[in-house]
N, C-alpha and C positions, 0 to 999 in steps of 0.2 A: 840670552837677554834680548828683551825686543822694547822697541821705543823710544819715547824721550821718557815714558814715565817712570821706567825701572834706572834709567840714566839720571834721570833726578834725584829717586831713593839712593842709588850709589853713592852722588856726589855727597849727599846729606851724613851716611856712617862712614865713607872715607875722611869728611872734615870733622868725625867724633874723633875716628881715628890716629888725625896726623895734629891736632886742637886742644881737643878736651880729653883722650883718654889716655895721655902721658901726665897729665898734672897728677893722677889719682893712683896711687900704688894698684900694682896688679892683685885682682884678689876673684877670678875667675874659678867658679868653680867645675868649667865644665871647656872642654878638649875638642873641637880649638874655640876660642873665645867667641865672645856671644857675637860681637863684630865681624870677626871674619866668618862666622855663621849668618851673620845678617848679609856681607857680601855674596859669599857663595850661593844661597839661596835665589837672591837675587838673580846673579848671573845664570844658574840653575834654570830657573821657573821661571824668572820674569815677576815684573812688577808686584801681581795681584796672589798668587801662589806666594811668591817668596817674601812679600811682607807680611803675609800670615805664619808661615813659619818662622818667619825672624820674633813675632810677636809671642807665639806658643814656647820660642825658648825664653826669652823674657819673661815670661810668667813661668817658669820652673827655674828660674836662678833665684832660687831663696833657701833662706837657712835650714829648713829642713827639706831640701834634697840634696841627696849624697852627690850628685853631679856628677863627674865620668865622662869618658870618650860621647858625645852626641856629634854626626855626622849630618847633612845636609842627605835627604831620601834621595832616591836617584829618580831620574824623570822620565815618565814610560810614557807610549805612545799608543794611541789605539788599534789595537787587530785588524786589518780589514777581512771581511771575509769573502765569499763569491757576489756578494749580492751588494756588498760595500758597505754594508752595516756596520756598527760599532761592535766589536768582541773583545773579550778580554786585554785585558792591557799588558803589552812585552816590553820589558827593562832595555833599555839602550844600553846598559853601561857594557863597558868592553870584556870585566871581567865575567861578565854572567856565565853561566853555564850551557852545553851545547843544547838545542832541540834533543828534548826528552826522546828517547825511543816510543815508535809505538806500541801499543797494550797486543796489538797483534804478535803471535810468535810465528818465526819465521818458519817457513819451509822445509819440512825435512830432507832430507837429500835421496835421491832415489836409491832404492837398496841394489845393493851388490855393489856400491865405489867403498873400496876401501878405504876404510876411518869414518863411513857415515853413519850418524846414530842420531835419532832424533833428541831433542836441545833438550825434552823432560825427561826423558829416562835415563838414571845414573846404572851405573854398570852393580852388577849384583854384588854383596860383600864379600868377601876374602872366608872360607870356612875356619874357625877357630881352631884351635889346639888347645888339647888339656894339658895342665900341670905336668901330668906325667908322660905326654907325649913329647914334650919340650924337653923332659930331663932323659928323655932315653927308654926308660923304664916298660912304657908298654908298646 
């Protein structure tokens, strides 16, 4: 959250919240409520990002949507890259996943250490047995 202006939007659905949205029986049809979706938003993004979101839930709280878990997006940050430019955008959230491996395959291992085998060749299959070899027979 940054400012006075996201601190004002707060105050404004905190006082729906503690005000006007106990006179009116609960009838949310969407996980967590549209409020504390307009809170966390806010806190999330800030002012100008999260009262667009808070408004895009608003407009799908109507009777014909089936409603369901909707989550507050998580808020990415810009790549920098060598030159300082703007590149793709990486997820701050903690649970994300690690740095993709790269598309490069690794190194083979020099021959003759045993156990080294390069990472795309699988070992050759196992020679089959017929019916009758398995029973004895030939």
């Amino acid at each position: 959250m940054s400012g006075s202006p996201a601190r004002a939007l707060l105050a404004a659905v905190r006082f729906y919240q503690r005000a006007i949205s106990p006179v009116f029986p609960p009838r949310c049809r969407f996980h967590p409520s549209c409020s504390a979706y307009a809170v966390e938003a806010l806190e999330v993004h800030g002012a100008g990002r999260g009262t667009w979101l808070a408004f895009r839930r608003l407009a799908r709280c109507a009777s014909w949507h089936p409603g369901g878990a909707d989550f507050v997006p998580e808020r990415t940050v810009p790549q920098r890259t060598d030159r300082g430019s703007r590149g793709t955008a990486e997820t701050t959230h903690s649970s994300c996943t690690a740095a993709q491996p790269s598309a490069q395959s690794p190194e083979p291992a020099a021959p003759g250490v045993a156990g080294a085998r390069r990472p795309d060749s699988a070992p050759p299959p196992a020679p089959r047995r017929s019916a009758q070899q398995e029973a004895g027979v030939a």
